[in-house]
TIRO-2110 file (N, C-alpha, C; in Angstrom, 1 decimal):
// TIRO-2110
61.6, 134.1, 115.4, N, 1, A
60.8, 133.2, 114.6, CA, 1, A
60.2, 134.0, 113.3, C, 1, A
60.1, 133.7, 112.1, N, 2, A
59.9, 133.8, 111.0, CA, 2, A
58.5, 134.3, 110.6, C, 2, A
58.1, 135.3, 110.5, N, 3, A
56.7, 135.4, 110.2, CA, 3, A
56.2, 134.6, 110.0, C, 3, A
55.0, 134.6, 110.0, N, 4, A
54.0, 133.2, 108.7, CA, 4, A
53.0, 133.8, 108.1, C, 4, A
53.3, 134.6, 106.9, N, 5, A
52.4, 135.2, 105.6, CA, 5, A
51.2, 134.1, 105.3, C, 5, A
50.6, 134.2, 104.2, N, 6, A
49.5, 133.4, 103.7, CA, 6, A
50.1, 132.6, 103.1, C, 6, A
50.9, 132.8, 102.0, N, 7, A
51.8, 131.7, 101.5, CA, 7, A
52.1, 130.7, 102.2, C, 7, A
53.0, 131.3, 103.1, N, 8, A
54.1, 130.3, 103.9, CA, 8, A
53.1, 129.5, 105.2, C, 8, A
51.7, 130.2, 105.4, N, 9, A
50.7, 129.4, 106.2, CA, 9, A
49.8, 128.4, 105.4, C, 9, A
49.5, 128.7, 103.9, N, 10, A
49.3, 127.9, 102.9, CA, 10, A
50.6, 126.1, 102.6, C, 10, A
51.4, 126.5, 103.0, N, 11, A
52.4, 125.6, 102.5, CA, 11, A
52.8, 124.6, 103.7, C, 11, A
52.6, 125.5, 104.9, N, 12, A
52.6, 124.8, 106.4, CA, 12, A
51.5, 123.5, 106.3, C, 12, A
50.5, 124.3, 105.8, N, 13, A
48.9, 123.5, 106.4, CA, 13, A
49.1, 122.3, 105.0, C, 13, A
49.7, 122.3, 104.0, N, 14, A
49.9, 121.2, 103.1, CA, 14, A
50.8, 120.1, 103.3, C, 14, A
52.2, 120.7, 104.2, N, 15, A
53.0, 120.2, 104.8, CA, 15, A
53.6, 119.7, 103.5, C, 15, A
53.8, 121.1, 102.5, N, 16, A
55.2, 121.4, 101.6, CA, 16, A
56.4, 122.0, 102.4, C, 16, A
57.5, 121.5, 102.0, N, 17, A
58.5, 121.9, 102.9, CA, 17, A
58.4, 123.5, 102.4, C, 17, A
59.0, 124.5, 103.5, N, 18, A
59.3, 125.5, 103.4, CA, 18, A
60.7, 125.9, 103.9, C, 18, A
61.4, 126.7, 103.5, N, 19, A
63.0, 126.8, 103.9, CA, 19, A
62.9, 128.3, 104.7, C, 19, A
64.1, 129.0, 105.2, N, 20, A
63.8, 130.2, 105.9, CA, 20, A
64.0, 131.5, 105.3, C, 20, A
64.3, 131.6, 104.3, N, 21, A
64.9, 132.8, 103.5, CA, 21, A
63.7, 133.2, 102.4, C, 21, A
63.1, 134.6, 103.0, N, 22, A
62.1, 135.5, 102.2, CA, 22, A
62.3, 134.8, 100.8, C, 22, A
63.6, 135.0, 100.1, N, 23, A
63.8, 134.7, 98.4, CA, 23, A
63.0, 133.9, 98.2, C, 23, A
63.3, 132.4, 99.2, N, 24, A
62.9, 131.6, 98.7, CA, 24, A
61.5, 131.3, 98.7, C, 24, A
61.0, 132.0, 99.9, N, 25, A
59.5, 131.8, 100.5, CA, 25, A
58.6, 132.7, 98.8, C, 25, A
59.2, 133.8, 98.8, N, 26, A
58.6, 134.8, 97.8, CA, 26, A
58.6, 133.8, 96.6, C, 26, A
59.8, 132.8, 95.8, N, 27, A
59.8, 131.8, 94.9, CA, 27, A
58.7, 130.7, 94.5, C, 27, A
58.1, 130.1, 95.6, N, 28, A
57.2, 129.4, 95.8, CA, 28, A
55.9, 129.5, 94.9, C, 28, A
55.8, 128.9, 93.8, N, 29, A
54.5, 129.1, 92.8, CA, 29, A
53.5, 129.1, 93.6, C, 29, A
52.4, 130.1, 92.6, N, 30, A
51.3, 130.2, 93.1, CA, 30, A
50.2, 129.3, 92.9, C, 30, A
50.4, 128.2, 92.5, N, 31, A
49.1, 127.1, 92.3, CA, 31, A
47.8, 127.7, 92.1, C, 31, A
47.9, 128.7, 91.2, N, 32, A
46.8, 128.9, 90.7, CA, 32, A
45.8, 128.0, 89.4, C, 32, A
44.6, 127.7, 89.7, N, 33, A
43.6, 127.0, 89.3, CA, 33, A
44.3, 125.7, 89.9, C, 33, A
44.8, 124.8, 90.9, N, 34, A
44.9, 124.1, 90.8, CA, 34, A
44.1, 123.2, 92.4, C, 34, A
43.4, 122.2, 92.3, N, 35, A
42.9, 121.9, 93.1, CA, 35, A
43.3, 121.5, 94.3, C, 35, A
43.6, 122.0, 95.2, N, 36, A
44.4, 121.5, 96.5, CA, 36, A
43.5, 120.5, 97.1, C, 36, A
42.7, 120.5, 97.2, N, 37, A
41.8, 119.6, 97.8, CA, 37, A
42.0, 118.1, 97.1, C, 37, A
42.0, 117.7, 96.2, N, 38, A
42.3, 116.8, 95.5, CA, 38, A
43.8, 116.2, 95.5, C, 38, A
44.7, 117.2, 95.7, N, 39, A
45.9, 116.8, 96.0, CA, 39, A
46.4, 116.2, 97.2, C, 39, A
45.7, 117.1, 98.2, N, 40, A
46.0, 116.2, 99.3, CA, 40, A
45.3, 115.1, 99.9, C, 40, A
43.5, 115.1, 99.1, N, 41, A
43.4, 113.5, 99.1, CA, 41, A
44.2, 112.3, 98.5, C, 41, A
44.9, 112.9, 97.8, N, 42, A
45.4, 111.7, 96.7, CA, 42, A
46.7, 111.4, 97.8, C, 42, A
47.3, 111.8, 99.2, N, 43, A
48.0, 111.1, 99.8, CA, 43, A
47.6, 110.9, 101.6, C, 43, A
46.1, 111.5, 101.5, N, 44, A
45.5, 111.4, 102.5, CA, 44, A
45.0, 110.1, 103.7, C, 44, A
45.2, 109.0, 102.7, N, 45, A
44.9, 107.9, 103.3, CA, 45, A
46.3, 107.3, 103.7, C, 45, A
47.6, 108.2, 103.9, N, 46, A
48.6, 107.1, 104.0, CA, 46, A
49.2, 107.6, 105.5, C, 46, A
48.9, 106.8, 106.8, N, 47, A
49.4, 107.2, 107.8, CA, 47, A
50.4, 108.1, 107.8, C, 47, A
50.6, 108.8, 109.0, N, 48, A
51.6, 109.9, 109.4, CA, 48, A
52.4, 109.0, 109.8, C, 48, A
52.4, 107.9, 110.7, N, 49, A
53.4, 107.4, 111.3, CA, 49, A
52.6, 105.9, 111.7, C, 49, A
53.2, 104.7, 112.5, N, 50, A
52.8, 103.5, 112.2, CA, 50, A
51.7, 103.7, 113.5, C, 50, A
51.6, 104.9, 114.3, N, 51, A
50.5, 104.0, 115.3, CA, 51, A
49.6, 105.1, 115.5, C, 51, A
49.5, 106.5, 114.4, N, 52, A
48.5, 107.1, 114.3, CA, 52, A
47.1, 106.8, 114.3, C, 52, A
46.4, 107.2, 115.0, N, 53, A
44.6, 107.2, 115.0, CA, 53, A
44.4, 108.0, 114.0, C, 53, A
43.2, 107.9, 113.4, N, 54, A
43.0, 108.9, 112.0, CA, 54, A
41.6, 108.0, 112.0, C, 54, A
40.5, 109.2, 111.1, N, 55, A
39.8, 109.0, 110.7, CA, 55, A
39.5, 108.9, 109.2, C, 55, A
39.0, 107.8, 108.4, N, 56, A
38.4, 108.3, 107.2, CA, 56, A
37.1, 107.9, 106.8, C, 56, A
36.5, 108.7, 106.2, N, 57, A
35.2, 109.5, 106.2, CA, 57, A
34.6, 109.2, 104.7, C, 57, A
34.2, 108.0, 103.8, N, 58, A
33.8, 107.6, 102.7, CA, 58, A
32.9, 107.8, 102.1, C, 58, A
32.7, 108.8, 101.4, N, 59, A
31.2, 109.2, 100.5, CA, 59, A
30.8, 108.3, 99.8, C, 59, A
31.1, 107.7, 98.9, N, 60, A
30.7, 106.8, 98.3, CA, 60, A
30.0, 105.3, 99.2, C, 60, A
30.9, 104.6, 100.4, N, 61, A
30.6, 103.8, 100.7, CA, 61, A
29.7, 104.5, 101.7, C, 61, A
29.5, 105.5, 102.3, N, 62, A
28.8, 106.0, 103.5, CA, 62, A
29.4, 105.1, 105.1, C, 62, A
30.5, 105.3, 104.8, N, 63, A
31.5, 104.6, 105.7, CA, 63, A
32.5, 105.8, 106.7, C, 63, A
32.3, 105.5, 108.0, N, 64, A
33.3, 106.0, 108.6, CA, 64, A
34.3, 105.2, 109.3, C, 64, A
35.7, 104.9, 109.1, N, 65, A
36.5, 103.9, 109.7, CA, 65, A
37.2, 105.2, 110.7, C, 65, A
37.9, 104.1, 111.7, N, 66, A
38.9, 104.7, 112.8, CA, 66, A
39.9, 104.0, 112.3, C, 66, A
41.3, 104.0, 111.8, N, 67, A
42.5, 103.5, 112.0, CA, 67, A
43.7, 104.0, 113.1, C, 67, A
44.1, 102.7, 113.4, N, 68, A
45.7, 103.2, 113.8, CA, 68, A
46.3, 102.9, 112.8, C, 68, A
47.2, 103.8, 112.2, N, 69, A
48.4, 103.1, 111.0, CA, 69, A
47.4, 102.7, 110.2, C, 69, A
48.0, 101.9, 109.4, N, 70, A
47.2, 101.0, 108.5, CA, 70, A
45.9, 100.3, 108.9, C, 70, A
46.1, 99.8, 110.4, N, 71, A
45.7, 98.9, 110.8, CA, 71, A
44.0, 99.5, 111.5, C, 71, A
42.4, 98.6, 110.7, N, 72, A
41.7, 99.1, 111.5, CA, 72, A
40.5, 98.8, 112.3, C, 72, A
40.1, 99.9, 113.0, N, 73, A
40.3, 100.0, 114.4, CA, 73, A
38.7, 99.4, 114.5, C, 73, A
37.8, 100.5, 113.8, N, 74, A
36.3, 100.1, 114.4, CA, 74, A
36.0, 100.7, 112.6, C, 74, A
35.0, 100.3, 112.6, N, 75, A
33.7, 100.8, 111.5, CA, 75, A
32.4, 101.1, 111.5, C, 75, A
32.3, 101.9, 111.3, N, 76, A
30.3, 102.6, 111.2, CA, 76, A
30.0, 102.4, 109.6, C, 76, A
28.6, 102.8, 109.7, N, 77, A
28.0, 102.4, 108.6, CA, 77, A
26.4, 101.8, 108.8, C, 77, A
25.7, 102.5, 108.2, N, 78, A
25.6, 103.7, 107.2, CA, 78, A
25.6, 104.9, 108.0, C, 78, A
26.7, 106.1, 107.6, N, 79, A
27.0, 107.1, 108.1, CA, 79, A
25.9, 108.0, 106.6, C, 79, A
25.2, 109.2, 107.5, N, 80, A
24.5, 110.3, 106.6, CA, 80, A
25.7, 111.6, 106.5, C, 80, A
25.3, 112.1, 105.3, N, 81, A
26.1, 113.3, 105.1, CA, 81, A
25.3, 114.1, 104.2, C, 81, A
25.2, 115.3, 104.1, N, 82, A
24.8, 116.6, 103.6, CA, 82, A
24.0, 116.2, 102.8, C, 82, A
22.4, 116.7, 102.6, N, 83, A
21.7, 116.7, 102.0, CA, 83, A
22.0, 116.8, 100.3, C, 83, A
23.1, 118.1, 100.3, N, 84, A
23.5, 118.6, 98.8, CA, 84, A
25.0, 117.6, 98.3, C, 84, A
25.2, 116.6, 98.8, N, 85, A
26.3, 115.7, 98.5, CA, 85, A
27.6, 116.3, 99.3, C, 85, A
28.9, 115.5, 98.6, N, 86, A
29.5, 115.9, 99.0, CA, 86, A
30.6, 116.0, 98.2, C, 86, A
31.3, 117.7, 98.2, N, 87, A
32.2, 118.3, 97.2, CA, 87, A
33.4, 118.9, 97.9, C, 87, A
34.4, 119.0, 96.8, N, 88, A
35.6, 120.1, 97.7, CA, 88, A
34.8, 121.3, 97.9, C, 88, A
34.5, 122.1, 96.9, N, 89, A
33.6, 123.6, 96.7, CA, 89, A
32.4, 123.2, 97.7, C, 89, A
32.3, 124.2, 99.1, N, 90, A
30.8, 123.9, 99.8, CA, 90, A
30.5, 125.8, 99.7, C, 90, A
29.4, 126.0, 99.9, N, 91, A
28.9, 127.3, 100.0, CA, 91, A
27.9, 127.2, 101.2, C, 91, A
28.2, 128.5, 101.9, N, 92, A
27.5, 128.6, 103.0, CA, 92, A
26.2, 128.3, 102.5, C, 92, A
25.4, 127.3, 103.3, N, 93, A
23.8, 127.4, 102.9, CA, 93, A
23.5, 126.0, 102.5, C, 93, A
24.3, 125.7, 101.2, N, 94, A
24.6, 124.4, 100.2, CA, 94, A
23.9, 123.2, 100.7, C, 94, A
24.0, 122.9, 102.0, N, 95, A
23.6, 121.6, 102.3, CA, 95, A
24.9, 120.8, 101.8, C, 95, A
26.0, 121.3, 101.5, N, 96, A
27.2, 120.1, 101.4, CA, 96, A
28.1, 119.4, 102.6, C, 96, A
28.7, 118.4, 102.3, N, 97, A
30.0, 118.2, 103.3, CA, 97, A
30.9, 118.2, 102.4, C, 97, A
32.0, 119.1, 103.1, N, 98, A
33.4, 119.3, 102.3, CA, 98, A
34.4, 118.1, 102.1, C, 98, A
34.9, 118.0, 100.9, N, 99, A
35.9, 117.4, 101.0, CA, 99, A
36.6, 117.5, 101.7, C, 99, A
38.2, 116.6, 101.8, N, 100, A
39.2, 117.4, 102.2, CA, 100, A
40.0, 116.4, 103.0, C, 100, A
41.1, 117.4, 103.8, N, 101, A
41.6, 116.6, 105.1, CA, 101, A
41.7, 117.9, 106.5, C, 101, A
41.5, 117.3, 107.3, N, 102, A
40.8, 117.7, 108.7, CA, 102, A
41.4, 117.4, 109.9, C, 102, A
41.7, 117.9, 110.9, N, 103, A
41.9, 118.1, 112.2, CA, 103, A
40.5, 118.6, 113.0, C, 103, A
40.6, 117.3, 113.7, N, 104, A
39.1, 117.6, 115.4, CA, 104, A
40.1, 118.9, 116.1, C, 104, A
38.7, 120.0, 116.1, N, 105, A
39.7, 120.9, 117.1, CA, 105, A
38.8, 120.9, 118.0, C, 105, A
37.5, 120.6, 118.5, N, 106, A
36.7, 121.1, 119.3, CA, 106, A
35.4, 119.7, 119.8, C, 106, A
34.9, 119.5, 121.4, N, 107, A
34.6, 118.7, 121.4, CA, 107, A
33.2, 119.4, 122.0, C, 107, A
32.0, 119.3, 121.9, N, 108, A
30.8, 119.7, 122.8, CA, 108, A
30.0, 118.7, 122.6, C, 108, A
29.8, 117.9, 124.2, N, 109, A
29.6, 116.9, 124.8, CA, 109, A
27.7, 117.6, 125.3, C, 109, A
27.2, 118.7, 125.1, N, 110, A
25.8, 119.1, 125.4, CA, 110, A
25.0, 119.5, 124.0, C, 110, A
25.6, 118.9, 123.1, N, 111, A
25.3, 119.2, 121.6, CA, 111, A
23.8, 118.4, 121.4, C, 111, A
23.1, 119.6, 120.5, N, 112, A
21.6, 119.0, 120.3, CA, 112, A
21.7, 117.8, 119.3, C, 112, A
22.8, 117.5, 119.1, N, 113, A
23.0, 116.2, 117.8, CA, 113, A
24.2, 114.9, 119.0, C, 113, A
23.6, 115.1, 120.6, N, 114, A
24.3, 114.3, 121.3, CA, 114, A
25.7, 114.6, 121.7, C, 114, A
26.6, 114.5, 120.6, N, 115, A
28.0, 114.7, 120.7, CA, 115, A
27.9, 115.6, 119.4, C, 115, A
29.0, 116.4, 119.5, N, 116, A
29.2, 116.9, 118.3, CA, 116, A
31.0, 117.3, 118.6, C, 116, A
31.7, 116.4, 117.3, N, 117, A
33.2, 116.5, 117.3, CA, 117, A
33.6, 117.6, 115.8, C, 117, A
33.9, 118.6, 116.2, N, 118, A
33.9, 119.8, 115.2, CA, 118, A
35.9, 119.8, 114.4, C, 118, A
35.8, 119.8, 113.1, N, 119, A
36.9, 120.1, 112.8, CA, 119, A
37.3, 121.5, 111.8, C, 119, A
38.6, 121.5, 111.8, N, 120, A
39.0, 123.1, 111.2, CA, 120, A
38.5, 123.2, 109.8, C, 120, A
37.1, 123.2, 109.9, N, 121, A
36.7, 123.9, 108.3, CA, 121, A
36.3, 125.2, 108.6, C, 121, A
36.8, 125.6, 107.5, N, 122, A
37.5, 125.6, 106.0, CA, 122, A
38.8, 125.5, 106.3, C, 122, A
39.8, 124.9, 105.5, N, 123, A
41.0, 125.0, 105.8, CA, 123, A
41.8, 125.9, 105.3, C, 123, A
42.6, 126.5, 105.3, N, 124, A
43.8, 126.9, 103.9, CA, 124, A
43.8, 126.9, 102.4, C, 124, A
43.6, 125.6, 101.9, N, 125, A
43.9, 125.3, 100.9, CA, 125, A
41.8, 125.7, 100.3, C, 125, A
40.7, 125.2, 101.2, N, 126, A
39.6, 125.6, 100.7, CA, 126, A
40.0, 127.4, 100.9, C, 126, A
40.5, 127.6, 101.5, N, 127, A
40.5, 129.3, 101.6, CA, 127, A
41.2, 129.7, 100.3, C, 127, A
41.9, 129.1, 99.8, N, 128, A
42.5, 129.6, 98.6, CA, 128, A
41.8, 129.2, 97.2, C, 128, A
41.2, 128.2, 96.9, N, 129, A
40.5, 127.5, 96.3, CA, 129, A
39.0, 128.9, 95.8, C, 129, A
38.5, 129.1, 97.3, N, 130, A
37.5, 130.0, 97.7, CA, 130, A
37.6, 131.3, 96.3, C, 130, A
39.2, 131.8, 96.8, N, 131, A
39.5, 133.0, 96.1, CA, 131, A
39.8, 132.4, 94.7, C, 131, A
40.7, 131.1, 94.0, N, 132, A
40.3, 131.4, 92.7, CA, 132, A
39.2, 130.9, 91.9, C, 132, A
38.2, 130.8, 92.6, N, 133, A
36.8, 130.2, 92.3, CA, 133, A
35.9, 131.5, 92.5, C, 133, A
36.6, 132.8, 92.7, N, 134, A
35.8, 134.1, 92.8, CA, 134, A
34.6, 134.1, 94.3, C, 134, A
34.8, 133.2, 95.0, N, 135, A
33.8, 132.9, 96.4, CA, 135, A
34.0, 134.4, 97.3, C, 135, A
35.5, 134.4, 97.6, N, 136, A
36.2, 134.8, 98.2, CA, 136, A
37.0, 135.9, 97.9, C, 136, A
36.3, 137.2, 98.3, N, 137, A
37.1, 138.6, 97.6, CA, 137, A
39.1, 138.5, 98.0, C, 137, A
39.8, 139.5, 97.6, N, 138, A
41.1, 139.4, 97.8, CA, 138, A
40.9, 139.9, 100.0, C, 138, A
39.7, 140.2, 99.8, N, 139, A
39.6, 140.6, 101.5, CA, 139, A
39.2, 140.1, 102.1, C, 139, A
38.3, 139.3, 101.8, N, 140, A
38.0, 137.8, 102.2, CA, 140, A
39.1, 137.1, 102.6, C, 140, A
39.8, 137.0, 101.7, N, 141, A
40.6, 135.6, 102.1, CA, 141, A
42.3, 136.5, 102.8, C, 141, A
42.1, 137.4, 102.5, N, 142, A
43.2, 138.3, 103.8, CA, 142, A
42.7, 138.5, 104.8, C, 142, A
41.2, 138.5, 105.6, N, 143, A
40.6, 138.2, 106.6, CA, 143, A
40.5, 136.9, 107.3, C, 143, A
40.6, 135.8, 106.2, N, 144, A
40.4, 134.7, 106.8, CA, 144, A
41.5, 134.2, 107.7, C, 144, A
42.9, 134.5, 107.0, N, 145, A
44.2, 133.9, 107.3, CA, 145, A
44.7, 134.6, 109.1, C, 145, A
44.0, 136.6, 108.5, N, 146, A
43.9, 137.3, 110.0, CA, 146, A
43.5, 136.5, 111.0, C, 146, A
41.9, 136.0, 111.1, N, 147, A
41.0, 135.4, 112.2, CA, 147, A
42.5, 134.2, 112.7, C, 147, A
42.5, 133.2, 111.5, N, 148, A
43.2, 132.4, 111.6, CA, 148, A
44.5, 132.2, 112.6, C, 148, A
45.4, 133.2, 111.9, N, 149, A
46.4, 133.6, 112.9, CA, 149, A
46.1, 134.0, 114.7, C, 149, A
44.7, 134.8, 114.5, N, 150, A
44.6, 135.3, 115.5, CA, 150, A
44.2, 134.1, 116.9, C, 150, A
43.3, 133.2, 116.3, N, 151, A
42.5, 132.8, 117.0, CA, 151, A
42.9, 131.0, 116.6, C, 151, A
43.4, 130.7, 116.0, N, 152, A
44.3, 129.6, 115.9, CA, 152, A
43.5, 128.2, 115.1, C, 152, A
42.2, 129.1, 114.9, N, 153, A
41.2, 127.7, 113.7, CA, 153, A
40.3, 129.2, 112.6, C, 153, A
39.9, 129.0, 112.0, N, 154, A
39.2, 129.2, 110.8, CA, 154, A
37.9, 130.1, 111.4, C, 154, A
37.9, 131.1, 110.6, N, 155, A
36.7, 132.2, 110.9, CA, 155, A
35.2, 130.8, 110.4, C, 155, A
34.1, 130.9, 110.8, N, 156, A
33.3, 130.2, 110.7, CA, 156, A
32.2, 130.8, 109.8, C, 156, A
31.9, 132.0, 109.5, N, 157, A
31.0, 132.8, 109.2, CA, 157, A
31.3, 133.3, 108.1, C, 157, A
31.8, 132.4, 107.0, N, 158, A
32.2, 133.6, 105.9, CA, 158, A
31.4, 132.2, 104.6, C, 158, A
31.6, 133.0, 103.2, N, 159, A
30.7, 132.7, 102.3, CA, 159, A
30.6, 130.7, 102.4, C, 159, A
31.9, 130.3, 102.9, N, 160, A
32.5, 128.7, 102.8, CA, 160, A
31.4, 128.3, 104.0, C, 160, A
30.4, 128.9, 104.9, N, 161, A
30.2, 128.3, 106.1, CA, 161, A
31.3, 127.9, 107.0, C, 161, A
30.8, 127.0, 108.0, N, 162, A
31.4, 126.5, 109.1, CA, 162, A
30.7, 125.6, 110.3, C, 162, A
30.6, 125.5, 111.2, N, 163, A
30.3, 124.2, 111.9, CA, 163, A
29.8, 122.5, 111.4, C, 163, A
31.5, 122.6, 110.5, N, 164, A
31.2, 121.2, 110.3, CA, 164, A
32.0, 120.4, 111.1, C, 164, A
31.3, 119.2, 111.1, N, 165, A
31.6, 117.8, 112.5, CA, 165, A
30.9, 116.8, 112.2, C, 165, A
31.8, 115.9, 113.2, N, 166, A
30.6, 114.6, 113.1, CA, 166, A
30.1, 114.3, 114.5, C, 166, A
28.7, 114.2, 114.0, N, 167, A
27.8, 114.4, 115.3, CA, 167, A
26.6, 112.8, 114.9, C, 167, A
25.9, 112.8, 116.4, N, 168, A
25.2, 112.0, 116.5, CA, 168, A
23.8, 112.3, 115.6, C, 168, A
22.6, 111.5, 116.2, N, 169, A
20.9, 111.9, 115.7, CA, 169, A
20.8, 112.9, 116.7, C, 169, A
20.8, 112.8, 117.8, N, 170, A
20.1, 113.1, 118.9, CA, 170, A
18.6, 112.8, 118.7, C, 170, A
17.8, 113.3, 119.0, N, 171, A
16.2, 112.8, 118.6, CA, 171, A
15.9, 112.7, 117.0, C, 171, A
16.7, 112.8, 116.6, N, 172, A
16.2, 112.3, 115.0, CA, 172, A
15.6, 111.3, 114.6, C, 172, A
15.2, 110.8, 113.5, N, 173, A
14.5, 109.8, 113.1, CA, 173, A
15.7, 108.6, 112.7, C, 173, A
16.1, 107.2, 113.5, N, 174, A
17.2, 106.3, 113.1, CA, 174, A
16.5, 105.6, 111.8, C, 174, A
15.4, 105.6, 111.2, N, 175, A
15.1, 105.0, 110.0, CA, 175, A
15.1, 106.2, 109.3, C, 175, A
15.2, 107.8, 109.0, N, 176, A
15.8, 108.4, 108.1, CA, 176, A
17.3, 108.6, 107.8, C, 176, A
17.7, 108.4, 109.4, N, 177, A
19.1, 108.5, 109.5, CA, 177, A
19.9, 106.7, 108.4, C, 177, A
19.2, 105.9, 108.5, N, 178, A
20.0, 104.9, 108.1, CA, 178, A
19.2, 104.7, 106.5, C, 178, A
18.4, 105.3, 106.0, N, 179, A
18.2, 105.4, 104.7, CA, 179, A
18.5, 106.9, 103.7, C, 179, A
19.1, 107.8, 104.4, N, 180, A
18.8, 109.2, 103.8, CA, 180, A
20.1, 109.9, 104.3, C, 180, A
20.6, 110.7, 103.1, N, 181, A
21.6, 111.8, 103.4, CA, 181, A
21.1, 112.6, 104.2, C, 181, A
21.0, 113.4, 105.3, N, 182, A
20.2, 114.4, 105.9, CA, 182, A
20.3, 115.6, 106.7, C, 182, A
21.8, 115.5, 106.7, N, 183, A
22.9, 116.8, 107.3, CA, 183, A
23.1, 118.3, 106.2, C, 183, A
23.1, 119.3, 107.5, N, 184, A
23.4, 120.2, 106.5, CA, 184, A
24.9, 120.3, 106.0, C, 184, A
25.7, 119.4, 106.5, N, 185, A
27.2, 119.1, 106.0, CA, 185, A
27.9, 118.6, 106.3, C, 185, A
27.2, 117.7, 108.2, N, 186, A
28.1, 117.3, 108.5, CA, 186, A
28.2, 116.0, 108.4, C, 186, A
29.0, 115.2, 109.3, N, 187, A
28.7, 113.7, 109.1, CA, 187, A
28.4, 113.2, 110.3, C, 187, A
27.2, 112.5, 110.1, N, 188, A
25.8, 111.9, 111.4, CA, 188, A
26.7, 110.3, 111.5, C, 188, A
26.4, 110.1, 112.6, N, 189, A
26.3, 108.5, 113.2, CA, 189, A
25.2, 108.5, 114.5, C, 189, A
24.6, 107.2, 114.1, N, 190, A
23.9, 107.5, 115.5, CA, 190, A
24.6, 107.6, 116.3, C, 190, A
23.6, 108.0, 117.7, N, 191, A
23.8, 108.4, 119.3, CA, 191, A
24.9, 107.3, 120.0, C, 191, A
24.9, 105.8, 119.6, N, 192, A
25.6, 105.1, 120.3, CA, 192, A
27.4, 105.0, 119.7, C, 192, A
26.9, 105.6, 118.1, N, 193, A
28.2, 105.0, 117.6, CA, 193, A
29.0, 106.7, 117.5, C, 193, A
28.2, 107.6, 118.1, N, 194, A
29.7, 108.8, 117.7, CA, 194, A
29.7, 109.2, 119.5, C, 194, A
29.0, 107.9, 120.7, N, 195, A
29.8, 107.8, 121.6, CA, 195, A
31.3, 107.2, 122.0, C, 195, A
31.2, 106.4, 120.7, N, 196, A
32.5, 105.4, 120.6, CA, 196, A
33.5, 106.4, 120.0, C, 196, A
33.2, 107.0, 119.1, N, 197, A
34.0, 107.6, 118.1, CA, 197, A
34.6, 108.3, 118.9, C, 197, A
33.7, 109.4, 119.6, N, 198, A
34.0, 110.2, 120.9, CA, 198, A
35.6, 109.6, 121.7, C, 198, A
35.6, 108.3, 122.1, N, 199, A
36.1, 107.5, 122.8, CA, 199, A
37.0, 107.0, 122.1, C, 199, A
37.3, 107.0, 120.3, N, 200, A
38.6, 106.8, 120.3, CA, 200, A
39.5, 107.9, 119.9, C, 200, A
39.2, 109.2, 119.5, N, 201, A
39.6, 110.2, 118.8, CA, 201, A
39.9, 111.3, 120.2, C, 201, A
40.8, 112.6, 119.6, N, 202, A
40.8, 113.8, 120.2, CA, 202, A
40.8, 114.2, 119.8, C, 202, A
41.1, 116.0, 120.4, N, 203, A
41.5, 117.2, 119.4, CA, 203, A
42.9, 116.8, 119.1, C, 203, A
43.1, 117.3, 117.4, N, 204, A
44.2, 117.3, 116.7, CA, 204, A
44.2, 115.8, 115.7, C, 204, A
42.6, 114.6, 116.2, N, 205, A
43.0, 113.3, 115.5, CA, 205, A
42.8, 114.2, 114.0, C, 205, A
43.2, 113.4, 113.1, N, 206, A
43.1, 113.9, 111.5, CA, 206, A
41.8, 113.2, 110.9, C, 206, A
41.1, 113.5, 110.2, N, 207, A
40.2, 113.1, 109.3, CA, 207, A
39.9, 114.0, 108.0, C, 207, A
39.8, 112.6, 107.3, N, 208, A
39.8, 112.6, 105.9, CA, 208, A
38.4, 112.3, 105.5, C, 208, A
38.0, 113.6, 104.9, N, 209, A
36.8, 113.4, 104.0, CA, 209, A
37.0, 112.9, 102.5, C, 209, A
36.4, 112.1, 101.9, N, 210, A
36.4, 111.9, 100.5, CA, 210, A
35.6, 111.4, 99.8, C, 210, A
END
């Protein structure tokens, strides 16, 4: 099996084709200054396949839908998200929610926000982004891809933050939660509705922030 460099783990996680021969892997432009985050929203909403579950995650409407395929499934609303809005660029601390596209890797069912469904942020493409936006030293982001490899999701502790998810109130306030952004990044539903969500999604469902 073929190594998998940063490049070629960069190109995986975009789901650009890659071929097997070093030449060609080494050929592969460097997309420098160019927004990956934006790029793969722009084909983020188009099912994998016709009976895919997926999440998308609407900043503007403050909307979270579940689809299969095209077709969909349930809707929330009004969903809260990060105090500091929501951007591709998040900085540890920021109060943002990231752009992007996402995989649930992690489920904790004793979470002080009720449920809490955690996905691989930062991804790849924010890990690169990180570095030509100067976030992220050249050792930074040669550490990140390390953890990565190692441990099979995203170091959580570095300048980008980490533990974002969508979680419930738990004791929160439901009349700040239904009038007020109020997360430090992630995306809130009440306690009844990210039982459901809980109940249609797993690890590996996709969601799309935008």
């Amino acid at each position: 099996m073929m190594p998998v460099n940063r490049r070629r783990f960069l190109a995986l996680a975009l789901g650009w084709p890659v071929v097997a021969s070093a030449a060609a892997t080494s050929a592969l432009p460097d997309y420098e200054s160019t927004d990956l985050v934006a790029t793969l929203l722009a084909r983020a909403d188009v099912p994998r396949h016709s009976n895919e579950v997926w999440v998308l995650v609407d900043d503007k409407e403050a909307t979270l839908s579940v689809f299969r395929g095209h077709a969909l499934v349930e809707r929330f609303a009004p969903v809260s998200l990060g105090r500091g809005g929501a951007r591709a660029h998040r900085i540890r601390g920021g109060n943002v929610t990231p752009l992007g596209e996402f995989r649930i890797n992690r489920f904790n069912f004793e979470s002080q926000w009720h449920i809490f469904i955690g996905i691989d942020y930062p991804t790849p493409p924010h890990a690169r982004m990180a570095l030509e936006k100067g976030i992220y030293s050249q050792a930074d982001y040669e550490a990140y891809f390390d953890h990565y490899r190692r441990y099979g999701s995203p170091p959580q502790d570095t300048a980008l933050g980490g533990a974002i998810g969508i979680h419930g109130i738990g004791r929160g306030d439901p009349d700040i939660h239904g009038n007020f952004h109020w997360t430090q990044g992630c995306v809130a539903v009440t306690n009844e509705q990210i039982e459901r969500v809980a109940e249609l999604v797993g690890v590996g469902t996709r969601v799309v922030i935008r």
